[in-house]
C-alpha positions as CSV (number, residue, x, y, z in Angstrom):
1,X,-17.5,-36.9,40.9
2,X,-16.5,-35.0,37.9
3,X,-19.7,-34.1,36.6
4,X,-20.8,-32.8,39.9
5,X,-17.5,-30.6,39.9
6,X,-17.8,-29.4,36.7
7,X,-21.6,-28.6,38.1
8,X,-20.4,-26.8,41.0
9,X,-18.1,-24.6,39.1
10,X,-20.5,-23.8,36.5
11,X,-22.9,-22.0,39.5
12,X,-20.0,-19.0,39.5
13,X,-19.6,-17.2,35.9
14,X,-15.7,-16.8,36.3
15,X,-15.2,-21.0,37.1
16,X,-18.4,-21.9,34.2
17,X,-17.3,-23.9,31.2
18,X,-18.0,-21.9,27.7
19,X,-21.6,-23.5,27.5
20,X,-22.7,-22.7,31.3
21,X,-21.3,-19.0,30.3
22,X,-23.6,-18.8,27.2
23,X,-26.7,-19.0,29.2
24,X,-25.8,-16.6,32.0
25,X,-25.3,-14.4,28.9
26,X,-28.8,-15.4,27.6
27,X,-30.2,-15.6,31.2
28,X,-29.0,-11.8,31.7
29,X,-29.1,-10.4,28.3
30,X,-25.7,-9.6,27.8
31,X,-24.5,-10.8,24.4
32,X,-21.3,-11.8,23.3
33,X,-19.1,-9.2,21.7
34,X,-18.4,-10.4,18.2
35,X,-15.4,-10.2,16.0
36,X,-14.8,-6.8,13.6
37,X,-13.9,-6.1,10.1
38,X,-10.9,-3.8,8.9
39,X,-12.4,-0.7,7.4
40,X,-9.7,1.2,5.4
41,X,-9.3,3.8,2.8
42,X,-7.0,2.8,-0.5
43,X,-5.2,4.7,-2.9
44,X,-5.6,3.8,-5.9
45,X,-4.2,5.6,-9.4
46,X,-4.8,5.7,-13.3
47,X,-6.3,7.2,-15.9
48,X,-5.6,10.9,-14.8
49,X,-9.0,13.4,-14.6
50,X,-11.7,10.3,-15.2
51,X,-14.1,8.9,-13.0
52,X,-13.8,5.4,-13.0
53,X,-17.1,3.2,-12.0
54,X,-16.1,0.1,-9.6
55,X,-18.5,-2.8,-10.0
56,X,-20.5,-4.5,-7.3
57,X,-18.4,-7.5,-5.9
58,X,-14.7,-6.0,-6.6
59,X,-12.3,-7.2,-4.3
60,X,-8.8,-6.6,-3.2
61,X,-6.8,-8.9,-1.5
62,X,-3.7,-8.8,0.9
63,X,-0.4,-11.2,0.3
64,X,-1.8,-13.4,2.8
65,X,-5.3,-13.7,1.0
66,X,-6.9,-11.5,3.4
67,X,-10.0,-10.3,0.9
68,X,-11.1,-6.7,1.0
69,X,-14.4,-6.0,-0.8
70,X,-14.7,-2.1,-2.3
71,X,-17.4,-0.5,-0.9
72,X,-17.5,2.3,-2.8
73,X,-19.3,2.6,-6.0
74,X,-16.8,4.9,-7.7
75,X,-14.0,6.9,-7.8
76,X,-12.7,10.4,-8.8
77,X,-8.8,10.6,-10.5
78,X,-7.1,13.4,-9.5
79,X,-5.3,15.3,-12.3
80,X,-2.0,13.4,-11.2
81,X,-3.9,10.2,-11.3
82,X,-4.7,9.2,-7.7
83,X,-8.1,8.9,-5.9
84,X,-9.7,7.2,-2.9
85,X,-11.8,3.9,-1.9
86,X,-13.2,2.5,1.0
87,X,-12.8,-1.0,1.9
88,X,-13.8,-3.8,4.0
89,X,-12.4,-6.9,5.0
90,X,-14.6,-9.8,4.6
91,X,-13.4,-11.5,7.7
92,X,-13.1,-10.3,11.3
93,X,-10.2,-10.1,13.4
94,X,-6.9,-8.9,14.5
95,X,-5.2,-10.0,11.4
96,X,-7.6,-7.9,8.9
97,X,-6.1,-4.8,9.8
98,X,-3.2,-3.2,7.2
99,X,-1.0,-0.9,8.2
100,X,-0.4,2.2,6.0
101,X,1.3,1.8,3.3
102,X,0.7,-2.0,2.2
103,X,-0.2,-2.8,-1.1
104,X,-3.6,-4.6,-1.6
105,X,-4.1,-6.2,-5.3
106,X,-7.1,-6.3,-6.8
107,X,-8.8,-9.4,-8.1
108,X,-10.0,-7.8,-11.0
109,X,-9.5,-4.5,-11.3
110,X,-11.5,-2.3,-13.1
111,X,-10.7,-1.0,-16.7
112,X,-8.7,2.7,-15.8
113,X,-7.4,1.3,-12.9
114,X,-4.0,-0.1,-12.0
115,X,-3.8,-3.4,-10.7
116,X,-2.4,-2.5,-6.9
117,X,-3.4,0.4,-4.3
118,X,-2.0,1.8,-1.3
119,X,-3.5,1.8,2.2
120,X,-4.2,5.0,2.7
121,X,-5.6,4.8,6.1
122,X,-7.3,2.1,8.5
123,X,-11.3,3.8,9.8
124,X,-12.0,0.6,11.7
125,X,-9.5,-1.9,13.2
126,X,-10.1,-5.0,13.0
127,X,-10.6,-6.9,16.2
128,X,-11.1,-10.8,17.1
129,X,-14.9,-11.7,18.9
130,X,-14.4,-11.3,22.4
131,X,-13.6,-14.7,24.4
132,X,-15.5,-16.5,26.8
133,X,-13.4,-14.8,29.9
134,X,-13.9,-11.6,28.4
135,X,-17.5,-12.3,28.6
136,X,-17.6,-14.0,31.9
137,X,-16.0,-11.0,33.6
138,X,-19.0,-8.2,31.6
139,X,-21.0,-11.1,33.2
140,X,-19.7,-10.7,36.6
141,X,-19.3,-7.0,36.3
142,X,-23.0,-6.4,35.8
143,X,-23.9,-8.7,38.3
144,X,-22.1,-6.2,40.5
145,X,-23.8,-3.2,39.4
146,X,-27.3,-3.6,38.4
147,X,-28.7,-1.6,36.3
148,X,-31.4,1.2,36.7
149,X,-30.2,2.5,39.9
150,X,-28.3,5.5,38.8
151,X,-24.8,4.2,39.2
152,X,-21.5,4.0,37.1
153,X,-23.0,0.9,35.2
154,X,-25.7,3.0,33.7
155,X,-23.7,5.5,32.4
156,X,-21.5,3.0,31.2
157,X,-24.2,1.2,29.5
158,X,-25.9,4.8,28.3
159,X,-22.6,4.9,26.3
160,X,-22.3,1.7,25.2
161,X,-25.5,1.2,23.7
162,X,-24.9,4.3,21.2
163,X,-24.7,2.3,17.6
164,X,-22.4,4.9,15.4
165,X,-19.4,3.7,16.4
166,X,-17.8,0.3,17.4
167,X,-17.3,1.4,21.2
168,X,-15.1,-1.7,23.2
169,X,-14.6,0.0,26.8
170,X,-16.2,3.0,29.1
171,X,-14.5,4.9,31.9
172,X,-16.8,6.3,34.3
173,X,-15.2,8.9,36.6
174,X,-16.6,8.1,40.2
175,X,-19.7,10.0,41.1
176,X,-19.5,12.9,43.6
């Protein structure tokens, strides 16, 4: 009696267990949303006026051990010191995000560099893969509007689709 509960349920995307919610995803193309990486920008300071070469691999890493690997290959010192990096977290999720301000350490850091830097900004929060309710309700919500007949969902997925940024969620005003 179970199993042919757990059957029936899995027939409707909002009452399918995680596996039955996989294959509508497969069965209609619509991929899970997965998790994201922290992008910021670090301050960091030392030897005034000199361009400093970062290695490939250099890291950072948070108080928590949250790494951060330097994706820049160098950087310009200001006269007073200072200069920028870019960063990413090498995990996704909610918790990879700094806030401004927090000192990351580095693992090694490079000769002319001190050994902390300073958040200077976050580009990309980072964000946790979507869950299998999230998905089950893009599921349903497609299965609403199908696609190529001109309506909101087509606009929505017109937007979606566009790969320079990391867009989560689309408004479409109603058509007139």
């Amino acid at each position: 009696d179970v199993q042919a509960q757990q059957i029936a349920r899995d027939i409707l995307p909002d009452q399918a267990s995680d596996e039955a919610i996989s294959r509508f995803g497969y069965v209609y193309g619509i991929a899970r949303l997965p998790g994201v990486a922290a992008r910021l920008t670090v301050t960091v300071t030392g030897t005034p006026s000199a361009t400093i070469t970062i290695p490939a691999g250099s890291t950072l890493s948070w108080t928590d051990g949250t790494l951060y690997g330097v994706t820049s290959t160098s950087v310009a010192l200001s006269g007073g010191g200072s200069g920028t990096i870019n960063v990413a977290a090498t995990t996704t999720g909610l918790a990879t995000t700094r806030a401004v301000g927090d000192v990351l350490t580095w693992q090694s850091a490079p000769a002319g560099l001190n050994p902390t830097g300073t958040v200077a900004s976050v580009v990309t929060p980072g964000d946790t893969a979507e869950t299998f309710q999230e998905w089950a309700q893009r599921i349903i919500a497609r299965l609403r509007e199908r696609p190529a007949s001109g309506n909101r969902a087509d606009w929505a997925s017109w937007v979606l689709s566009y790969t320079a940024l990391d867009i989560r969620s689309v408004y479409v005003y109603p058509l007139m």
